[in-house]
C-alpha positions in Angstrom: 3.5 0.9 -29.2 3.2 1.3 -25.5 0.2 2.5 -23.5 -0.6 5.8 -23.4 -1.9 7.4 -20.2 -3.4 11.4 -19.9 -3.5 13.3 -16.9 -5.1 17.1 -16.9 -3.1 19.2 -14.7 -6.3 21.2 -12.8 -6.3 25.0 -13.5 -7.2 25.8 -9.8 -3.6 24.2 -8.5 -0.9 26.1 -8.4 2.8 25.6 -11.2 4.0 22.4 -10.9 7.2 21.0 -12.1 6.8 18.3 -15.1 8.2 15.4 -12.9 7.0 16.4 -9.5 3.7 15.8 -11.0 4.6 12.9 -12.9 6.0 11.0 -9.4 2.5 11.5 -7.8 0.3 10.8 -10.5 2.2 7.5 -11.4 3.3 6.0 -8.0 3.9 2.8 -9.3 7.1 4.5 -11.7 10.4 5.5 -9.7 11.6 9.0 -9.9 14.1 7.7 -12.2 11.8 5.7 -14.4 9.9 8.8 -15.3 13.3 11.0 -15.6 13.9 8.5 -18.2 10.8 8.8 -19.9 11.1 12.7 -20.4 14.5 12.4 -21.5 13.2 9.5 -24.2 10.5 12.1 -25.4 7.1 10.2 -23.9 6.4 12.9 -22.4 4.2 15.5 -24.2 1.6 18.2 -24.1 0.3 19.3 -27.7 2.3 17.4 -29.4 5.4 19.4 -27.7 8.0 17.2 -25.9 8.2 18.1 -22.5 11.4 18.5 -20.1 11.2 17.1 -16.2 11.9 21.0 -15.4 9.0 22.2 -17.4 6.6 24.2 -15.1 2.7 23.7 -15.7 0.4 26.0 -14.9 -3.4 24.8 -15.2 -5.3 23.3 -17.5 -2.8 21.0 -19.3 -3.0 17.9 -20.6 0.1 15.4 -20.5 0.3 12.4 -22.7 2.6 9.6 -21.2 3.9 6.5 -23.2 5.3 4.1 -21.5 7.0 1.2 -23.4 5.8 -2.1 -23.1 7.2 -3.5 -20.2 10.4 -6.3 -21.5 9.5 -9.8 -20.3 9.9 -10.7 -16.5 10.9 -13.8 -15.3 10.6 -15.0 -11.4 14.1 -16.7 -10.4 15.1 -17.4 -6.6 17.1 -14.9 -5.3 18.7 -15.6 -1.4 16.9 -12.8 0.4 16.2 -13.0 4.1 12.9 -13.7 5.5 11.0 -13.3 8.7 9.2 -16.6 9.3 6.1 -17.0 11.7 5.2 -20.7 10.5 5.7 -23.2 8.0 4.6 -26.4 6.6 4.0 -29.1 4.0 1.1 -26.9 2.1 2.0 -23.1 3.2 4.2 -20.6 4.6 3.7 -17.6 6.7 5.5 -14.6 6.7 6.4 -11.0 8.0 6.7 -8.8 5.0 8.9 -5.5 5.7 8.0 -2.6 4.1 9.8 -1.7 0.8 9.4 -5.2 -0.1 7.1 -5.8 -3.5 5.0 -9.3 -3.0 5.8 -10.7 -6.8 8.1 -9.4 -10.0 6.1 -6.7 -12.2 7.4 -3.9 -14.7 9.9 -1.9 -12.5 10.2 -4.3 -10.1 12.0 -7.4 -11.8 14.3 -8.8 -8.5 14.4 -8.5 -5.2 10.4 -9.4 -4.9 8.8 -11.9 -1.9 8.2 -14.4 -4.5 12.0 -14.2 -5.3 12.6 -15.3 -2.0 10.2 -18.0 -1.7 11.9 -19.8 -4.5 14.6 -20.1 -3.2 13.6 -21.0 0.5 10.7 -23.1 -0.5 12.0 -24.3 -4.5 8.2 -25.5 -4.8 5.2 -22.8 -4.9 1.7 -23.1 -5.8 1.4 -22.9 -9.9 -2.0 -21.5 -9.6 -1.3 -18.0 -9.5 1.2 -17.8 -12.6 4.7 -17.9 -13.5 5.2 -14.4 -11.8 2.6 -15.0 -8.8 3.6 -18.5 -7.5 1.7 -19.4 -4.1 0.3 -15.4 -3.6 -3.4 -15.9 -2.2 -3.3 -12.2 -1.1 -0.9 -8.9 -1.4 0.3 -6.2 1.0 1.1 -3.2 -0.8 5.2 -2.6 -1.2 5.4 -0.1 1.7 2.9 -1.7 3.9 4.2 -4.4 6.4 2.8 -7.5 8.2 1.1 -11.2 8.3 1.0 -13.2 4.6 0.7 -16.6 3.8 1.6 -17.9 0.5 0.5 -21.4 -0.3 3.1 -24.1 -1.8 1.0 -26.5 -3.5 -2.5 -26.2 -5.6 -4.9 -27.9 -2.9 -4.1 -25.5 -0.5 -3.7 -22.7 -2.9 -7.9 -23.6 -3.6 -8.6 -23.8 -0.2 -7.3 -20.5 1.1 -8.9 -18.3 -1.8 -12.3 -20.4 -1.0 -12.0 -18.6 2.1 -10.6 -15.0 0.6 -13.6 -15.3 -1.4 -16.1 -16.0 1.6 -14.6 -13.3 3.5 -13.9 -16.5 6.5 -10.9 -14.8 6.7 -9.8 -12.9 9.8 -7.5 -9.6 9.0 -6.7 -7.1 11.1 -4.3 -4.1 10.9 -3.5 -0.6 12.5 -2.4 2.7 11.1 -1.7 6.4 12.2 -3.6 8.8 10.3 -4.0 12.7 10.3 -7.2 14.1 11.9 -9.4 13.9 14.9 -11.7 10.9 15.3 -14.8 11.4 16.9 -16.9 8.1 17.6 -15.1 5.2 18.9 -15.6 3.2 15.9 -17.7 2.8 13.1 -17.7 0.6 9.3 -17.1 2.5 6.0 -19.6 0.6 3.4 -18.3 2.1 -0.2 -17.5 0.5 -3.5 -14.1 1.1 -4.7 -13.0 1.2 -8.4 -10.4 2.4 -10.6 -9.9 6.2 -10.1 -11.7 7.8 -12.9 -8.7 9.4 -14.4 -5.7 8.5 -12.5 -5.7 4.7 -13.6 -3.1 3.5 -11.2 -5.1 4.6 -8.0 -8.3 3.3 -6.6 -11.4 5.7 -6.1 -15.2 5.4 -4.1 -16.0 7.8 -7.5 -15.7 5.1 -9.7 -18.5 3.8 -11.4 -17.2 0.3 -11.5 -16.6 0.1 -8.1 -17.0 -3.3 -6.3 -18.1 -3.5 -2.4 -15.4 -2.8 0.2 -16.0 -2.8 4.0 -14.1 -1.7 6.4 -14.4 -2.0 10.3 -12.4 0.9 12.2 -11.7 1.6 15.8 -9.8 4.4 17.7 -7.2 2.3 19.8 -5.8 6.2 20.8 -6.1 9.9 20.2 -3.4 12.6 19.9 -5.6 15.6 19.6 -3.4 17.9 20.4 -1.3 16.9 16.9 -4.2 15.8 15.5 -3.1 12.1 15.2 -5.2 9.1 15.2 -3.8 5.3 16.2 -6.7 3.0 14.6 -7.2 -0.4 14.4 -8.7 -1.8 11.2 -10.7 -4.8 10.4 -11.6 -5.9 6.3 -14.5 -7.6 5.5 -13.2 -7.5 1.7 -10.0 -7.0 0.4 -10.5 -4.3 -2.5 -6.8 -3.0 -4.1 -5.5 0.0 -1.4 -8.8 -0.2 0.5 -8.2 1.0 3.5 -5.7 3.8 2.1 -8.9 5.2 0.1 -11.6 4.4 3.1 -9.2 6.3 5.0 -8.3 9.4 2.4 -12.3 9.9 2.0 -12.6 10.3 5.3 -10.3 13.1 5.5 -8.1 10.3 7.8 -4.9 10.1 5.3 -2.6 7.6 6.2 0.6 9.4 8.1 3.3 8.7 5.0 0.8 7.9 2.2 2.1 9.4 -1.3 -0.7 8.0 -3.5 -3.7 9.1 -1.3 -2.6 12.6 0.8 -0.6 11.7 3.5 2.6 12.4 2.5 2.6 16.5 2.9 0.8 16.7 6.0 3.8 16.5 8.0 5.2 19.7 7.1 2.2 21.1 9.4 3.0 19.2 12.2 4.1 21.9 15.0 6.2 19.6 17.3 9.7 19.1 15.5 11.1 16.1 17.1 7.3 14.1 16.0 7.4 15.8 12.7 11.3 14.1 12.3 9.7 10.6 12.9 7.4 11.2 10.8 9.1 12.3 7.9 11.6 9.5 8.4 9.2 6.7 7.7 9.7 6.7 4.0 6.1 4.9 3.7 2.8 4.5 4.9 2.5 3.7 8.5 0.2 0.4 7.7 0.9 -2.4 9.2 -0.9 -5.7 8.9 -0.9 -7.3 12.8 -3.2 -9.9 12.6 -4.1 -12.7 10.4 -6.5 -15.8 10.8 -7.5 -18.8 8.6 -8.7 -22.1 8.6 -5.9 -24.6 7.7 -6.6 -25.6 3.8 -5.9 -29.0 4.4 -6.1 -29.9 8.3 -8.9 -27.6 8.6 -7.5 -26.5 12.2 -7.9 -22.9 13.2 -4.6 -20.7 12.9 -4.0 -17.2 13.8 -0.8 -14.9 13.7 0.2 -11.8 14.6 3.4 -9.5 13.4 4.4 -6.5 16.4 4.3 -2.7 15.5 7.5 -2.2 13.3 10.5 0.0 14.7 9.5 3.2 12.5 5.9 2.9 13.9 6.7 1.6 17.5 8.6 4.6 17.6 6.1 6.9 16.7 4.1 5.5 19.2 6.2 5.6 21.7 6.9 9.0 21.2 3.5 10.0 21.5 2.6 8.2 24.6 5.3 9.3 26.2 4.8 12.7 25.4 0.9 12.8 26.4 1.0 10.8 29.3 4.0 14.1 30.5 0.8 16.2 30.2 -2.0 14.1 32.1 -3.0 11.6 29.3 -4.7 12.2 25.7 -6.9 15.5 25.2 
């Protein structure tokens, strides 16, 4: 028996087709992961199987079961990776986007830890058979700074340091809407999402502590754009993504937390076009900083603006400093 997972369609949204609903309330499942499970008959409502076509119109309530997940094994795979330092006791890298840190259901191959294997054959054991040396994650479409530990000493001493928030993590985003004040701190548990398991929530009532440090590094009012640069004091799952999505600040390319249909309103066609063409959320870890786990020495690194975010940039600037600067 697999899990089974309910989502109520809300009577006050408009129809809906089956799997377009599907694809944003479970993130985590490819389109043709959940085409699968309608066509395998997990998908119900009433105890009547359910087509991906099937339109819902309010008020529904879809049952999803999905299998148990076959068993996943981590084997090195030659996959090229961006290097910004490397020794006896830890690596660090520059994670593209699109790239899933370890092997989970869905996501058997082609993983960070894949690649580690094979470039470093020897990882820390604490974090599993499937999470060898991972101290910390990036979410798949988020890019940047990670360090991955190879043996268990240093493994202890980086996630003393996770733990006593020592650790120095800085990142930037674009996100939709006008900023005010030049910066501020969002204070607010986060938690499971009451009813959409998969994504976090500041509703939940099991919510642990997350802080986050914000500043504006440049406004596009006129588009109603935001570049911010973000500083964690904790590392909650997706925290800045929901910081940011409670704010009404959506990250530019977010599917899980509102920022992927925002572009359609954006009036200026050749922005809207780099926009659209990110395929991800434009999150980008630039900066991190740690104290060596075994030397002790201080050690900082940064990762530069990828191309599909460097462009947008670019773009903008160019375009606002045409006009006499920023609004």
């Amino acid at each position: 028996m697999g899990e089974v997972q309910r989502f109520t369609y809300q009577r006050e949204q408009r129809p809906q087709r089956l799997d377009q609903f599907l694809a944003e309330s479970l993130p985590e499942l490819s389109r043709s992961q959940i085409k699968k499970l309608i066509e395998d008959g997990q998908v119900s409502c009433d105890d009547t199987k359910l087509k991906a076509g099937s339109k819902l119109k309010g008020g529904e309530v879809v049952q999803v079961t999905i299998p148990p997940p076959e068993p996943i094994e981590a084997l090195p795979e030659d996959i090229p990776l961006e290097i910004l330092y490397e020794d006896t006791y830890l690596i660090v890298i520059n994670k593209p986007a699109g790239m899933v840190v370890h092997p989970a259901p869905g996501h058997s191959s082609g993983t960070l830890v894949n690649a580690l294997l094979h470039h470093c054959r020897d990882l820390s054991g604490i974090g599993g058979s499937l999470r060898p040396g991972i101290v910390h994650r990036l979410d798949k479409d988020t890019s940047g700074v990670m360090v991955v530990t190879k043996d268990d000493k240093a493994h202890q001493g980086l996630a003393a340091q996770f733990k006593k928030h020592s650790i120095s993590r800085q990142y930037v985003a674009f996100v939709y809407g006008h900023v005010q004040n030049p910066s501020g701190t969002v204070d607010k548990a986060i938690g499971r999402h009451p009813q959409q398991r998969k994504k976090m929530s500041g509703a939940s009532r099991s919510g642990r502590r997350a802080v986050t440090h914000w500043r504006v590094l440049q406004r596009f009012d006129r588009d109603r754009l935001t570049f911010l640069e973000l500083t964690l004091e904790t590392g909650r799952t997706h925290q800045i993504r929901v910081h940011l999505s409670e704010m009404n600040l959506p990250i530019i390319g977010d599917p899980v937390y509102g920022g992927l249909k925002k572009s359609n309103a954006l009036t200026d066609s050749a922005l809207r076009s780099l926009v659209q063409g990110m395929k991800r959320q434009a999150l980008h870890a630039r900066l991190l900083g740690f104290d060596h786990p075994i030397s002790g020495e201080r050690m900082e690194f940064t990762s530069p603006l990828p191309d599909d975010m460097a462009a947008i940039l670019e773009y903008l600037e160019q375009k606002y400093t045409a006009t006499d600067g920023p609004d």
